[in-house]
ZADREN-255330 format. One record per residue (C-alpha): residue in three letters; residue number from 0; x, y, z; chain. Coordinates in nm, 2 decimals, m for minus. Example, Ala and Ser with C-alpha at 12.3 -4.5 7.8 and 13.67 -1.06 7.14 Angstrom:
(ALA, 0, (1.23, m0.45, 0.78), A)
(SER, 1, (1.37, m0.11, 0.71), A)
//
This chain:
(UNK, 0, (1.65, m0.14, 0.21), A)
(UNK, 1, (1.50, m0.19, 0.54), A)
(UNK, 2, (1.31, m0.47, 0.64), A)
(UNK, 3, (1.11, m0.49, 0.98), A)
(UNK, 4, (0.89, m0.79, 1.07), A)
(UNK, 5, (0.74, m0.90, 1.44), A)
(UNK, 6, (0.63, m0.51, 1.54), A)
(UNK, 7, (0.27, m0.52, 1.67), A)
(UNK, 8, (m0.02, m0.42, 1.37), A)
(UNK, 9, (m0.04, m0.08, 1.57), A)
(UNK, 10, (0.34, 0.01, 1.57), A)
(UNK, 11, (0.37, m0.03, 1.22), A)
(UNK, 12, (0.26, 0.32, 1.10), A)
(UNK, 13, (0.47, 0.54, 1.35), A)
(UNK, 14, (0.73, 0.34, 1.26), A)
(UNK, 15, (0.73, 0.35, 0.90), A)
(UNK, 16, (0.65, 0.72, 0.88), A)
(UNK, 17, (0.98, 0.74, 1.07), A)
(UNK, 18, (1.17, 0.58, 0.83), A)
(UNK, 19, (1.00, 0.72, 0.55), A)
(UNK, 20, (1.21, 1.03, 0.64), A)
(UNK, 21, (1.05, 1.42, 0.43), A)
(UNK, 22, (1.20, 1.30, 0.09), A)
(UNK, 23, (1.12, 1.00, m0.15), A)
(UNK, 24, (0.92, 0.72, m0.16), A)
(UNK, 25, (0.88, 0.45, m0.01), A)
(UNK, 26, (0.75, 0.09, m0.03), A)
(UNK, 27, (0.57, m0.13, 0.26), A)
(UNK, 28, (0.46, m0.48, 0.19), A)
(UNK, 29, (0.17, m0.62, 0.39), A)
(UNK, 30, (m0.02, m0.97, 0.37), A)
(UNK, 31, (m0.37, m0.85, 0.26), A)
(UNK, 32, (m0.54, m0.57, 0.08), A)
(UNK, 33, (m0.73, m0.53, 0.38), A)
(UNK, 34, (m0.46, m0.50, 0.61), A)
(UNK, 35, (m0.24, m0.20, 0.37), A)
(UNK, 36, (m0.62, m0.03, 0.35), A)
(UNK, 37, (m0.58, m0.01, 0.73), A)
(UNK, 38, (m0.22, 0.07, 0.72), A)
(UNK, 39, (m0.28, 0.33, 0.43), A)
(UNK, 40, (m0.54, 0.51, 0.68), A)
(UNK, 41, (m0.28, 0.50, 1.00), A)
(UNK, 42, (0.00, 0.61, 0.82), A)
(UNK, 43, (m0.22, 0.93, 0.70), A)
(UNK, 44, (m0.21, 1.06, 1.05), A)
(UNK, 45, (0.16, 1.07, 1.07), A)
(UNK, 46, (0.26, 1.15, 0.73), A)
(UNK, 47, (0.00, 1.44, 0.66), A)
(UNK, 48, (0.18, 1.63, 0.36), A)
(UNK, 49, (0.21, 1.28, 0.14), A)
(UNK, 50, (0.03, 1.07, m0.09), A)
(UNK, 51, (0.01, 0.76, 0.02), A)
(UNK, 52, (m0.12, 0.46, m0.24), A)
(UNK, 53, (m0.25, 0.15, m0.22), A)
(UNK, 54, (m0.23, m0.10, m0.48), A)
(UNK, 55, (m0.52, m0.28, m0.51), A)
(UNK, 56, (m0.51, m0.66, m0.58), A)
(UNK, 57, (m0.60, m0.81, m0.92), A)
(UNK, 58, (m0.90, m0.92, m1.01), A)
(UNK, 59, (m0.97, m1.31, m0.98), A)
(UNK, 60, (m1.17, m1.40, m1.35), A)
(UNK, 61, (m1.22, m1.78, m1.38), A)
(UNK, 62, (m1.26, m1.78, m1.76), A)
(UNK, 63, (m1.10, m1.93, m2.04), A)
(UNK, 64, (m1.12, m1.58, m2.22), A)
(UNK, 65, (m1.19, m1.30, m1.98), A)
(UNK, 66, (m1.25, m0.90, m2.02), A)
(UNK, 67, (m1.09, m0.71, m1.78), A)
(UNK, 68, (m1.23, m0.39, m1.58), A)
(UNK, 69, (m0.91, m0.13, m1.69), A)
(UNK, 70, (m1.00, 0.12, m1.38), A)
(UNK, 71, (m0.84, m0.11, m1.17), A)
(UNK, 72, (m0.51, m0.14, m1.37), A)
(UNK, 73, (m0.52, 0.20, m1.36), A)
(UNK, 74, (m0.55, 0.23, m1.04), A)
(UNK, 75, (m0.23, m0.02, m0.96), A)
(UNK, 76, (0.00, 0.15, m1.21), A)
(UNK, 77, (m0.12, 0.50, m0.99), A)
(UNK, 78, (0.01, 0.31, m0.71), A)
(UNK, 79, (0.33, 0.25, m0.87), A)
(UNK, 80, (0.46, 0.56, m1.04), A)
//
């Protein structure tokens, strides 16, 4: 486990891809959605020949009893596997 903090916004990517190494996976924890959308986007450019996933955040119902949209579960457990 590695764990980097106080490297610019831009540094971030280059960096990670570098550690990423050719083989596995690997994990990177922003703040924000926003930010690992931005992130997810840089890091394309430096690691061409991988998938790289974002998990989306969950949704924010304020009801007692609430009916979920599934597509975006789905969409974090994609993230995941």
């Amino acid at each position: 486990m590695i764990n980097i903090s106080g490297i610019s916004e831009s540094r971030v990517a280059p960096v990670a891809a570098y550690l990423s190494g050719e083989e596995g996976q690997s994990i990177i924890i922003v703040p924000s959605e926003n930010r690992a959308k931005r992130l997810a986007e840089d890091l394309s450019f430096f690691v061409r020949d991988r998938e790289i996933y974002v998990l989306p955040s969950e949704e924010h119902v304020f009801l007692k009893y609430e009916a979920r949209n599934h597509d975006m579960m789905m969409d974090r457990l994609k993230a995941l596997k």
